[in-house]
N, C-alpha and C positions, 0 to 999 in steps of 0.2 A: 302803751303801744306794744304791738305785737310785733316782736322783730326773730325772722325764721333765719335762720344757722342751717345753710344748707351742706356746710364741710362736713359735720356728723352723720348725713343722708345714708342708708342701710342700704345693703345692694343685699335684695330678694333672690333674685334669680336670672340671666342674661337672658337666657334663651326662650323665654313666655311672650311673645307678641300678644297683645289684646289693643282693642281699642276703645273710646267713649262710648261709642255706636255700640258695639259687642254686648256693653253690659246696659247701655240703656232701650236696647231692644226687648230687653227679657226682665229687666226690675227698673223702675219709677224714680225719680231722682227723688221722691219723696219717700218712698221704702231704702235707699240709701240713707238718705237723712235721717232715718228714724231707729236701724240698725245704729247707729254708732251716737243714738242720744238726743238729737235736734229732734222738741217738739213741732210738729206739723201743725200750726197755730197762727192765727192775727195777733199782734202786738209783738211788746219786747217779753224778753226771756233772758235770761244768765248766760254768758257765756261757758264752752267747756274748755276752752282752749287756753285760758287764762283764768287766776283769778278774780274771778266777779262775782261781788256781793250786790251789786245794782243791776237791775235788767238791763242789758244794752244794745244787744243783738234782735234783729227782726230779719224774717222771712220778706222777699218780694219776687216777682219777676222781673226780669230784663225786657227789655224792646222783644229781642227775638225768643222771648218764650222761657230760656233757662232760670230755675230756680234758683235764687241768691239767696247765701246765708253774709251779712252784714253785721258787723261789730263796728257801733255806733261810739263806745270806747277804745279803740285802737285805727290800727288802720285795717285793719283783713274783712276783707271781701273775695268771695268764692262762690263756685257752685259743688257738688256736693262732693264730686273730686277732690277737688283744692282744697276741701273741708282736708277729711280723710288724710292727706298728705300731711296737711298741717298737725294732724291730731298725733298721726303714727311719727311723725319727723321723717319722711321719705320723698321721695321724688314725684311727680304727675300720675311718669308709668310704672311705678312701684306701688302707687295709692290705686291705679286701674288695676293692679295682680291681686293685693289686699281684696279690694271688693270683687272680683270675680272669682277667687278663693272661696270667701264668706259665703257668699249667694251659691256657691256648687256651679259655675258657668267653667270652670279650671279646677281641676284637681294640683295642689302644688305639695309636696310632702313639706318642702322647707320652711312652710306658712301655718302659723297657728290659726286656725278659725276663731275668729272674734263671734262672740254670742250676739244678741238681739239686745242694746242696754237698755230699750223699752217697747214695750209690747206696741205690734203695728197696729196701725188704725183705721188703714185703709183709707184714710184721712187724703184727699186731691187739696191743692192748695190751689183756691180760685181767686184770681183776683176780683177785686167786687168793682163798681161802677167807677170811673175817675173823681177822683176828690172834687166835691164841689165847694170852694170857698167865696165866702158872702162877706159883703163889705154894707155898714152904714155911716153913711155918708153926714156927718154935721159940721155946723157953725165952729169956730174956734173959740175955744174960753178966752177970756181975759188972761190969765197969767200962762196959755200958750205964746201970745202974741208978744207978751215982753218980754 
C-alpha cells in the first residue's frame, strides 16, 4: 500500500499562482503522463511510485472525462496531477508549479526542469466501446447440487 507523508511536503515557491486549467489548456493530461514515465497504453503496466515487479497499474477514464492512473496494488488513485505530487513528494499546487516549469507555461529559477523519461507518442487515450459481458446459461451438475 501506498501511504503519502505529507509532513516532508517541499515548499517550491509561495508566490507562483497556477491552476489545473492553466496547464491543461496548453499540454494533454496524456503528454503529462508521459513526461514523467506513465505509458499511454490499454492494460496493466508497473508501477513508478512504488516497487512493482507485477503489473498493477492501468490507465481509464472517469464519468467526467479525466484520465486516471490507478494502482490496482496499493490504494492510489489520481489523475496526472496527483500522479506528479505523489512521484515528486509535494503538495497539489507544487505538483501544478513542477509541471508548468517542465512544459515552459512558468519560468521558476528555484525549479529544476524534469526531462521527458519517455519519448511522447502523441498517443490520445480512447476509451473503446463499454465492456460487453456474456453469460451461458446451463443445467447444474450433480456434485453442484450436493
Amino acid at each position: 500500500m501506498v501511504s503519502l507523508d505529507f509532513s516532508s511536503i517541499k515548499k517550491i515557491d509561495t508566490y507562483i499562482n497556477i491552476k489545473r486549467e492553466d496547464i491543461l489548456d496548453k499540454v494533454s493530461e496524456e503528454m503529462i503522463f508521459e513526461h514523467y514515465g506513465v505509458p499511454i497504453k490499454k492494460g496493466l503496466f508497473c508501477s513508478k511510485l512504488r516497487n512493482d515487479n507485477h503489473p498493477t497499474v492501468a490507465l481509464y477514464r472517469s464519468r467526467n472525462g479525466t484520465l486516471l492512473y490507478k494502482d490496482f496494488g496499493s490504494d492510489f488513485c489520481g489523475d496526472c496531477i496527483v500522479y506528479v505530487a505523489a512521484l515528486f513528494n509535494v503538495s497539489y499546487h507544487e505538483a501544478l508549479k513542477i509541471i508548468a516549469n517542465d512544459f515552459g507555461i512558468i519560468k521558476n529559477s528555484k525549479l529544476t526542469i524534469n526531462k521527458p523519461q519517455i519519448k511522447y507518442t502523441g498517443t490520445k487515450f480512447q476509451e473503446s466501446k463499454e465492456t460487453e459481458i456474456q453469460v451461458e446459461i446451463r443445467d447444474f451438475q450433480d456434485y453442484e447440487l450436493a
